[in-house]
C-alpha positions in Angstrom: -118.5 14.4 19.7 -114.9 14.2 20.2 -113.7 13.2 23.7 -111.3 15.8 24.2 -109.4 14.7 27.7 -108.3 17.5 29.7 -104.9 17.9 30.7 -103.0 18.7 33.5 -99.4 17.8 34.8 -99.5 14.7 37.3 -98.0 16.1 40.5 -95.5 13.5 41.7 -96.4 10.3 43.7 -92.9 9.4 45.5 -93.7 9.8 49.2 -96.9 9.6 48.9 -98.9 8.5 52.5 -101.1 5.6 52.4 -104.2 8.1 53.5 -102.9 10.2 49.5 -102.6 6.9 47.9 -106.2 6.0 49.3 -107.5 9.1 47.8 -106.2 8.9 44.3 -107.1 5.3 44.1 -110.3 6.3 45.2 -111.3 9.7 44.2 -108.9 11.2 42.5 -108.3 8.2 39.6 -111.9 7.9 38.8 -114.2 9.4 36.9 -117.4 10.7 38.6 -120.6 12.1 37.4 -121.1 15.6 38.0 -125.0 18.0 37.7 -124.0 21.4 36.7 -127.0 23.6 37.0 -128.8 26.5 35.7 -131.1 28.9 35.5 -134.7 28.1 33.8 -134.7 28.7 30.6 -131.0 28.3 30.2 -130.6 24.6 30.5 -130.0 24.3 25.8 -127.5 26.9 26.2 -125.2 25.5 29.1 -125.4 22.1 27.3 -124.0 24.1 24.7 -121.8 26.1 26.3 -120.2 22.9 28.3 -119.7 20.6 25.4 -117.5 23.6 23.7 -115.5 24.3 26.9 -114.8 20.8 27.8 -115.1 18.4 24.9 -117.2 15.9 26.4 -120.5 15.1 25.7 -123.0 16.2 28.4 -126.9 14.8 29.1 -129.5 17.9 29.5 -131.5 16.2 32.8 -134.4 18.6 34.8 -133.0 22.0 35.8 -129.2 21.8 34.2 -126.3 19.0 32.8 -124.6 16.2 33.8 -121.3 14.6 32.4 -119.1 11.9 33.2 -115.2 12.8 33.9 -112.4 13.2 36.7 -112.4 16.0 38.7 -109.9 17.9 36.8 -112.7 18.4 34.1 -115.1 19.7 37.1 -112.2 22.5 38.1 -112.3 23.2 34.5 -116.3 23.4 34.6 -115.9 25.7 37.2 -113.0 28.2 36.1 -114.9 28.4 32.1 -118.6 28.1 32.4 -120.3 31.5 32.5 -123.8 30.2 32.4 -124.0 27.6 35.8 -125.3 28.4 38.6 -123.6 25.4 40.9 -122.2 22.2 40.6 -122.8 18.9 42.3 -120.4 15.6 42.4 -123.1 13.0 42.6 -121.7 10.4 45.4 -124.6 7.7 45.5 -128.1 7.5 44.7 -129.8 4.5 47.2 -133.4 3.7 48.5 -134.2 4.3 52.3 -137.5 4.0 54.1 -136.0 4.5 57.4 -133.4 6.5 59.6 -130.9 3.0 60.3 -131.1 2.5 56.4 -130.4 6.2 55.3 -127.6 6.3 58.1 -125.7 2.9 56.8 -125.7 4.0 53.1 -124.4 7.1 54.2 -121.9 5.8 56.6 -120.6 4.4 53.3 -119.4 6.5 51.4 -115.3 7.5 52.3 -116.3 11.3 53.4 -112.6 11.5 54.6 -111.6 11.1 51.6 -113.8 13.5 50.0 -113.4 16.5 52.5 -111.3 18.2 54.5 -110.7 16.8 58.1 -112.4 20.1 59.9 -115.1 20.5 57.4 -118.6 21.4 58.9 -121.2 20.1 56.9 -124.6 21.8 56.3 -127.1 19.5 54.7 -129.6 20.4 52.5 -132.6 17.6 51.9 -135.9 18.0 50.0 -138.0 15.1 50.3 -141.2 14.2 48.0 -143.4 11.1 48.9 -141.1 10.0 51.1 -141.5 8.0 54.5 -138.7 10.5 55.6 -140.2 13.5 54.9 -139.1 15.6 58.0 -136.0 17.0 55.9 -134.6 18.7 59.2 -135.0 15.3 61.4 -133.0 13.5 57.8 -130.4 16.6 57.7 -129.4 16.4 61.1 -128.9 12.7 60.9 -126.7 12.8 57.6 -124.4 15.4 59.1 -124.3 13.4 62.2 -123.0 10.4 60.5 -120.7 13.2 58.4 -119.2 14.5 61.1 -118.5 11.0 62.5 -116.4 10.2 60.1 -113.8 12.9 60.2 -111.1 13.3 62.3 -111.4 16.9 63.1 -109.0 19.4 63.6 -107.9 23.0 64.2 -110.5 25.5 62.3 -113.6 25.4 60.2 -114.7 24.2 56.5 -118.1 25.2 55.8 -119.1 22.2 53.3 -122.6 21.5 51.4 -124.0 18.7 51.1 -127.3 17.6 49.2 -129.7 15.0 49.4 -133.0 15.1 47.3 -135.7 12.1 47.9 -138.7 11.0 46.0 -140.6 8.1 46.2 -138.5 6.7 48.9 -134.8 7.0 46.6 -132.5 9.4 47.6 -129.6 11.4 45.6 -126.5 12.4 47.4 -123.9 14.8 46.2 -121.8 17.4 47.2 -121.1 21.1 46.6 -117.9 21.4 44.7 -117.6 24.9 44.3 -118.9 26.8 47.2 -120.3 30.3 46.4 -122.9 30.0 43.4 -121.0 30.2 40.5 -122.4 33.8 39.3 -120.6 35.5 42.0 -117.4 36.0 40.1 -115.3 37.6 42.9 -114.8 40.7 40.7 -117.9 43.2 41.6 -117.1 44.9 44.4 -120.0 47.2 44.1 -124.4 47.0 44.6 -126.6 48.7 42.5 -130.5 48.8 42.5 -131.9 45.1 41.1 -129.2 44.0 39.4 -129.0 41.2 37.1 -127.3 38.1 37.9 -124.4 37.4 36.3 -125.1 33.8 34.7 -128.2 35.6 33.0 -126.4 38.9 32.0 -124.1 36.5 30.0 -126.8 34.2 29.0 -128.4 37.5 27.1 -125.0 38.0 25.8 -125.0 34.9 24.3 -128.3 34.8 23.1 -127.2 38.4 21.3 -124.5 36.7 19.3 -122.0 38.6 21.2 -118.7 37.0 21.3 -116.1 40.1 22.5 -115.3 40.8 18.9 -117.6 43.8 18.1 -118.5 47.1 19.8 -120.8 46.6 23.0 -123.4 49.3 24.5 -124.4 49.1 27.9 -126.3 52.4 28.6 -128.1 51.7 31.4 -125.9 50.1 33.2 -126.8 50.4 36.3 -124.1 47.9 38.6 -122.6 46.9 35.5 -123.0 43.6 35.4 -123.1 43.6 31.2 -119.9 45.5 30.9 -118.3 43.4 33.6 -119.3 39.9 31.6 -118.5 41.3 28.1 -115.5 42.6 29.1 -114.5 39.5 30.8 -115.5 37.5 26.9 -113.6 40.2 25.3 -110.2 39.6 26.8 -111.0 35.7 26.9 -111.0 35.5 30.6 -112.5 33.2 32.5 -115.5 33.9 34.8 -113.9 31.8 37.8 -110.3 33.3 37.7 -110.8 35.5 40.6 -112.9 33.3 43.0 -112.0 30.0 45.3 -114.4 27.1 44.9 -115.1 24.5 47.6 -113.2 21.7 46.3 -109.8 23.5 46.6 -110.4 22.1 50.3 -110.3 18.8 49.3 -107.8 16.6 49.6 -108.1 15.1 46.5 -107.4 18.7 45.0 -103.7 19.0 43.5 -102.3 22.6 43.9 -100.1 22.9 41.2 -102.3 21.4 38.3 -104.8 23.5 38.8 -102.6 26.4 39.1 -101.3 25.2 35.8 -105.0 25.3 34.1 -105.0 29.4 35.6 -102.0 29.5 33.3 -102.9 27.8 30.4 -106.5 29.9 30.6 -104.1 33.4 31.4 -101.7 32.4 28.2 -105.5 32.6 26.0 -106.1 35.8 27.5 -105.9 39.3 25.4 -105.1 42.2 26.3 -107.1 45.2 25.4 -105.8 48.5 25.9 -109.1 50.8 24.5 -112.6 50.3 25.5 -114.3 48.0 23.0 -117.2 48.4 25.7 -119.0 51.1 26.3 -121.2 51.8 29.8 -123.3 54.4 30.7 -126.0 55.7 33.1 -128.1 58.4 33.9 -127.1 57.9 38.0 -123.6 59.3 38.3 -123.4 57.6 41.9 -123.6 54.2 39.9 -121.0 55.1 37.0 -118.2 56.0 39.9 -119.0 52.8 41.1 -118.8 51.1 38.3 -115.3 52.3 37.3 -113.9 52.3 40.5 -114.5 48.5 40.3 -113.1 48.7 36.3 -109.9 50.5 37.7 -109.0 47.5 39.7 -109.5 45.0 37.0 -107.0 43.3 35.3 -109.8 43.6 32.5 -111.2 46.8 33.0 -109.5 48.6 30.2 -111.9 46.9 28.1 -114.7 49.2 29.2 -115.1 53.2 29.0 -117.4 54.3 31.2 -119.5 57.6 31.4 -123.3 59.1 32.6 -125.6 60.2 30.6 -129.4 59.8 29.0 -129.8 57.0 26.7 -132.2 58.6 24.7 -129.7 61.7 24.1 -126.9 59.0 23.1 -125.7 58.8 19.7 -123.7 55.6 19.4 -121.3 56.8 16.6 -119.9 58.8 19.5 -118.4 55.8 20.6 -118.1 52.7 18.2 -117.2 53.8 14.1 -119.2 50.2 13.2 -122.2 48.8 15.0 -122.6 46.1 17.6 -124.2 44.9 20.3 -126.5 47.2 22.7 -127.9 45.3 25.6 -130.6 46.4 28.7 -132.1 45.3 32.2 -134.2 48.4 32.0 -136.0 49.7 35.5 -138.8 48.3 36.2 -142.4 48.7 37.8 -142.4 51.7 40.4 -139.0 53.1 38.8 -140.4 53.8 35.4 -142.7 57.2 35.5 -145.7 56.5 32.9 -145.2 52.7 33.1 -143.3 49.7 31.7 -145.2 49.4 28.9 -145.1 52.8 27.6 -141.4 52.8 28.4 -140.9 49.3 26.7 -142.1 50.5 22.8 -140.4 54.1 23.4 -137.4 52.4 23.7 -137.6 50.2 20.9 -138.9 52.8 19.0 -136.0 55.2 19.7 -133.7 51.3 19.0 -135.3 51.7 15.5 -134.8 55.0 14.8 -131.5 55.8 15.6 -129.7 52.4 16.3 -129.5 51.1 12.5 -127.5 48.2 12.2 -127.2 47.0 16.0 -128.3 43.6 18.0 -130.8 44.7 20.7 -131.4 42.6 23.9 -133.6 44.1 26.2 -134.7 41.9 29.4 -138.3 42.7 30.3 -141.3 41.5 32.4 -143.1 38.8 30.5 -145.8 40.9 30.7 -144.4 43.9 29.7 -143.5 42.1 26.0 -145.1 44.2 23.4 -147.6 42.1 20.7 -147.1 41.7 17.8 -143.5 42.1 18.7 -141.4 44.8 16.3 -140.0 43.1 13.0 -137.1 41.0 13.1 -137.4 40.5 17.3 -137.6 37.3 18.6 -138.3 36.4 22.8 -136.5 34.1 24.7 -138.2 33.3 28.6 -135.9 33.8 31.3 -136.4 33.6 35.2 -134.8 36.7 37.5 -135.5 36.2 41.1 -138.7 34.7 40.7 -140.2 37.0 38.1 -140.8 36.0 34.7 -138.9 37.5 32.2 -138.8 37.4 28.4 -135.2 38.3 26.6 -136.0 40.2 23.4 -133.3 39.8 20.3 -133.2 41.4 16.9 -131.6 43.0 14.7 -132.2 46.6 14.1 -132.6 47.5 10.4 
């Protein structure tokens, strides 16, 4: 693959204090390896999605990616992905059967270069066949020796740090972006078992839908479709309207990564009727949602409206067919069960959507056998249930 360098103007260097020249030399100059992770199930598609967004070539390792680049292609990581949950700078990897060993190859790495002089470190350790297994007696030492290392100073940073051990060898790395990465800073509303963001746009994905033709969200519930398709529809970027943890750092340069917000705001389009079209049977949840929409840059993108699904002719709204997506209720919330509800649905899909993608998120199950003609299932995990993503076309 082509190793397609990300660019970003170089801030100046005249004046520079011998602590900024340290940390460019030292941080900021090199490249680093960085674990981007995801959700299970969704490792193939954020390999795939990260090798598009930032031209390097990216190794699938257990429970997301890793790449190899400066930090300006992590900001970028973190602005464009849609489908990672978190990402890690890996800062060392070192064997230690004791608390004096752990504490010296700690004590090594150049944490004041890394973070900000008032950070507060939390420190998260798992620990598997490990001589230091009591991961509260090993996190308390690491932020010990964390903490010892900065100079301090007026406020507080919260700052993660990670450390998983197994068989005695121990990985280190810090939280660069703060917040997981599927709270987008744009939702300013709660709704009843909402999907998480990385997954509504995973199902997105796995729907072929790009932002180009018609989408139907009608049962929309929080929104959470609407919100990510609109977001893919005027090409902006999930991370646009969030801070990460690394903007604390004082490796991070202001002004490049403002220019990145540019370059990403220059791709954006403007849409000015809905190409997106919500609905719900709970009214309370449709103000909701377009209150939220209303105070979106993007929220044009999306008409909103209640109403029954099954009463819902989609040539109402969109003269060609698209994309139709659901987290349907489930369990308690469905009167007759899940798995009558399940085939009615794609029954009534059949019958009266001709022509659309259908992606319906349901309990693994709840997954109807054989499954209809021209469906296929994709496993998903939502808050510790199973899921299985259904995708076909309906024809």
């Amino acid at each position: 693959m082509e190793d397609r360098r990300l660019e970003t103007p170089q801030e100046t260097k005249k004046g520079d204090t011998a602590f900024e020249k340290r940390v460019r030399r030292r941080v900021a100059g090199r490249e680093h390896t960085f674990y981007v992770s995801a959700a299970p199930g969704l490792g193939g598609l954020l390999a795939q999605e990260a090798e598009e967004c930032l031209g390097l070539s990216v190794a699938r390792v257990t429970g997301g990616v890793e790449f190899t680049a400066r930090l300006e292609a992590m900001w970028q990581a973190a602005l464009s992905l849609r489908l990672a949950n978190r990402i890690l700078v890996r800062l060392a990897s070192f064997k230690a059967e004791n608390f004096e060993k752990l504490e010296r190859r700690v004590a090594e790495i150049p944490w004041d270069l890394w973070l900000p002089a008032h950070a507060v470190p939390e420190v998260v350790v798992t620990s598997h066949h490990c001589r230091l297994y009591h991961t509260d007696a090993v996190a308390q030492r690491v932020a010990g020796v964390v903490e010892k290392a900065l100079p301090g100073g007026e406020g507080q940073v919260p700052q993660k740090i990670y450390l998983r051990g197994e068989d005695d060898r121990f990985t280190l790395s810090l939280d660069a972006v703060g917040e997981p990465l599927y709270k987008r800073g744009v939702k300013t509303h709660g709704g009843r078992a909402p999907i998480r963001e990385t997954l509504a746009s995973a199902i997105l994905t796995l729907a072929g839908y790009t932002g180009e033709a018609p989408l139907a969200d009608p049962m929309c519930g929080a929104g959470t479709f609407s919100l990510e398709a609109a977001m893919r529809a005027t090409r902006t970027p999930p991370g646009m309207y969030r801070h990460f943890a690394f903007e604390t750092w004082p490796s991070f340069r202001e002004k490049s990564f403002a220019h990145m917000k540019r370059e990403a705001q220059k791709a954006q389009h403007e849409v000015s009727a809905p190409v997106i079209f919500a609905s719900d049977l709970d009214q309370g949840a449709v103000e909701r949602l377009g209150a939220t929409l209303e105070a979106l840059p993007f929220g044009k993108a999306v008409g909103v409206g209640a109403g029954d699904f099954f009463a819902l002719d989609p040539a109402s709204f969109a003269s060609e067919p698209g994309v139709v997506v659901f987290n349907p209720p489930y369990g308690k919330r469905i009167k007759g069960g899940n798995d009558a509800f399940v085939v009615r649905l794609l029954e009534h899909l059949a019958t009266h959507w001709r022509g659309w993608t259908a992606a319906l998120a349901v309990p693994k199950q709840q997954v109807p056998r054989p499954l209809p003609k021209g469906f296929h299932g994709h496993p998903m995990s939502h808050g510790g249930l199973d899921l299985t993503v259904l995708i076909g076309r309906l024809s």
